[in-house]
N, C-alpha and C positions, 0 to 999 in steps of 0.2 A: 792396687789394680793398675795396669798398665794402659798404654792407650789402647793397642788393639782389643784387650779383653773388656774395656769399656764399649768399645763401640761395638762390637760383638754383642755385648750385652741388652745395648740400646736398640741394635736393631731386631734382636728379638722379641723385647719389649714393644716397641713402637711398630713391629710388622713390615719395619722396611728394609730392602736390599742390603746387606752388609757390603761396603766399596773391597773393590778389588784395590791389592797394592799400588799398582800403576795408577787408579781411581785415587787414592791415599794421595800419594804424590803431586797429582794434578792441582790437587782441590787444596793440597796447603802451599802450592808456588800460586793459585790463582788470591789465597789469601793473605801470604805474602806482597803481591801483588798489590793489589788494596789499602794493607797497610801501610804498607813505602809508601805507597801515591797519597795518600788522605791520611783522616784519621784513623787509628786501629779498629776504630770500630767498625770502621769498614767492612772487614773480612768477614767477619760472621756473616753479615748482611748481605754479602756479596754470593757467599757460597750457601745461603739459604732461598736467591734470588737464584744462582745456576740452579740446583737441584728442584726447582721448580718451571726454570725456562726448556727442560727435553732436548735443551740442544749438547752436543758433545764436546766435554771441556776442552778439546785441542781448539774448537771454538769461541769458547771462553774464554779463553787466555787469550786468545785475539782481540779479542774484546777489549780484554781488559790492558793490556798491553797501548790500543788506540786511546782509550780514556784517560790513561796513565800519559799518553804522548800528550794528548789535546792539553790536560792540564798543568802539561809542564811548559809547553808552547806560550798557552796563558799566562804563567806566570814570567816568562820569560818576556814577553812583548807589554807587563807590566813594571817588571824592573827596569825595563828600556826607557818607560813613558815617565 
């Protein structure tokens, strides 16, 4: 089974929205995202937290973009000390 026919499948199971391509994209550079900056595990949790905060991922990825700053900032002014 491939990815889209999985998540096809899931959202006819679970009753929710199937993501548009553009929405696909989003949602795994905001996962991507996540995992570079932290742990891997990150990403699920991350895009489990978008699809429940209503706000629109070009938002999200801002987000997560500033998160990913702050805690590279942090570790930077730790490697300094």
């Amino acid at each position: 089974m491939t990815r889209d026919e999985w998540i096809a499948a899931f959202a006819c199971e679970s009753g929710a929205e199937r993501p548009s391509i553009e929405e696909i994209r989003e949602l795994l550079d905001l996962a991507g995202r996540a995992a570079h900056a932290s742990e891997r595990t990150a990403a699920p949790l991350a895009c489990w937290m978008a699809g429940r905060s209503g706000r629109p991922l070009v938002e999200l990825l801002a987000a997560a973009d500033r998160v990913a700053a702050s805690a590279g900032a942090a570790g930077d002014a730790q490697d300094s000390g």
